[in-house]
N, C-alpha and C positions, 0 to 999 in steps of 0.2 A: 742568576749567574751571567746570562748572556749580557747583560743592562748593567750589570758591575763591571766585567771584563771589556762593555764599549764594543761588544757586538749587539748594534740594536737589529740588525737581523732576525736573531734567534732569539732576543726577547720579544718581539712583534710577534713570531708566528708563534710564541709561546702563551702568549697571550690573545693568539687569535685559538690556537685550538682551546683554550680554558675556554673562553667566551663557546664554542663552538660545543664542547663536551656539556658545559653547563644548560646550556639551550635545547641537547635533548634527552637533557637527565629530567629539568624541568619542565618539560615538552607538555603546552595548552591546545585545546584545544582548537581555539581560536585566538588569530595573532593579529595583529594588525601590518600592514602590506610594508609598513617603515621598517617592524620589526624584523619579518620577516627578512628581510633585505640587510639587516644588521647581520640577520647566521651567514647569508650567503658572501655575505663582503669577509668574513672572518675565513669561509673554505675556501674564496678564492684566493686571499691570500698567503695561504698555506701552499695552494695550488702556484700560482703564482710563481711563488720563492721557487720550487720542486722544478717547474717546467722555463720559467724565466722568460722570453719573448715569444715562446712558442706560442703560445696561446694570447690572441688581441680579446677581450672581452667588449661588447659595444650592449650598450641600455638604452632603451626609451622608456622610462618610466615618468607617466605623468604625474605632477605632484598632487592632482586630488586622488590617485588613487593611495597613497601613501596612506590616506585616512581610513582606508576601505578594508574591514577584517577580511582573512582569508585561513584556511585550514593554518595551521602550527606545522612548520618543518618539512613543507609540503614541494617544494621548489628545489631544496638540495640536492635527493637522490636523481629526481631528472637533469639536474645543472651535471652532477656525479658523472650519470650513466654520459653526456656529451660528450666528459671529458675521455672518461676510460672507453668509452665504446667506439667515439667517434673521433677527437683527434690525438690519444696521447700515441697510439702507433706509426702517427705520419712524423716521414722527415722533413717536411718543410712545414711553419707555421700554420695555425688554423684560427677562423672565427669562432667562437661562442656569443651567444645574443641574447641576451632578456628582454620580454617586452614584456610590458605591464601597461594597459590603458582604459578607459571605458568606455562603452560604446550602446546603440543604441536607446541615444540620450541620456545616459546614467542609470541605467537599468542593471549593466553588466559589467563586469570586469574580464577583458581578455587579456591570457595570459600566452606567451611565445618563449617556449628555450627550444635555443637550436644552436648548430655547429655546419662549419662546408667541411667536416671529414670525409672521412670515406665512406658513411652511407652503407646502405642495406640493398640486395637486391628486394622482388617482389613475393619470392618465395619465404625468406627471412622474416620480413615484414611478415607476413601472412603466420608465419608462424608464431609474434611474438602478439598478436592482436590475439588467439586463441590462447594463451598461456594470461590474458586477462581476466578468460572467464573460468579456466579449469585452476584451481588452486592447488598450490604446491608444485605445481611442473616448470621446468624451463629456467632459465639463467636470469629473466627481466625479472627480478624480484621488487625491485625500487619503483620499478617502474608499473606494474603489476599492482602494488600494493597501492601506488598515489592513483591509479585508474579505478580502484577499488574503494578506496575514501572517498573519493571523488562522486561514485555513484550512493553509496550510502547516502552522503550530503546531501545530493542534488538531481539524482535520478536522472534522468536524458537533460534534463534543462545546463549539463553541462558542457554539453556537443563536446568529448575528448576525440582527440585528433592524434593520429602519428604519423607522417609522409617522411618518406623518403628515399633515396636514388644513389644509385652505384656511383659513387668519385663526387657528388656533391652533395650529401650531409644528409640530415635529420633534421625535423621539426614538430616538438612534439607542442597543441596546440590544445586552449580549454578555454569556456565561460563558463563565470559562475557572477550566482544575483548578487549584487553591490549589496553590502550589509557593511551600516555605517555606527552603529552601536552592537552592543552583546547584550540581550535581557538575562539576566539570574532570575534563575525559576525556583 
């Protein structure tokens, strides 16, 4: 309807959330870093539309990591929590940030989503790092759950990170080993 009546607005984001519903209806368990980056470009631009300049999104994503699998739908609820947690309450604009790159010589994939909202004091913080390991408690559920894949996967080899500071933002931070094929067992 929107794309017959010549609002490509709301055929865009209508076809960003299909894309976006289908991705975790079909949810793999391993995706490759391209794909992965296909859901997030579809919720940002839902987000996007919603918030309009508010929010600048900036990437560094290197192009060999695009090749490099990473969990499935693993990036959204932390890009999610940025947006609702960190800047959709401020009045004046905010950054969001993906980085994706590898590092110690192609060994690793490091990954960076963050925002300069309003941030956590230290006691907050503190609170949301123990609702990582007692399950079912607490409001970080997205956030909770991808720190929880994450250790399944990868055990400490994925150093997970969360920093952050009153009036300047969040950064939730993670490696994981470059895995460049999928073997079917």
């Amino acid at each position: 309807m929107g794309y017959t009546s010549g609002n490509e607005d709301i055929s865009d984001i209508a076809v960003s959330l299909a894309k976006l519903l289908r991705a975790s209806i079909n949810r793999a368990d391993m995706v490759m870093v391209l794909d992965e980056m296909k859901i997030i470009d579809s919720y940002l631009l839902i987000q996007q539309y919603r918030f309009k300049d508010k929010i600048q999104v900036e990437r560094k994503i290197e192009e060999e990591a695009y090749e490099c699998y990473m969990p499935g739908f693993l990036l959204q609820p932390l890009i999610e929590n940025s947006i609702i947690h960190g800047l959709e309450g401020q009045t004046e604009s905010g950054r969001l940030y993906i980085k994706i790159v590898t590092c110690e010589g192609g060994k690793n994939l490091y990954f960076a989503i963050g925002d300069d909202g309003k941030g956590m004091g230290q006691e907050q913080l503190n609170e949301i790092r123990k609702q990582f390991v007692n399950i079912g408690t607490g409001n970080s559920i997205g956030l909770a759950n991808a720190y929880r894949r994450l250790m399944l996967l990868y055990g400490e080899a994925c150093q997970f990170q969360i920093e952050s500071a009153l009036g300047k933002g969040t950064r939730i931070s993670f490696y994981i080993p470059v895995t460049r094929e999928i073997v079917d067992e």
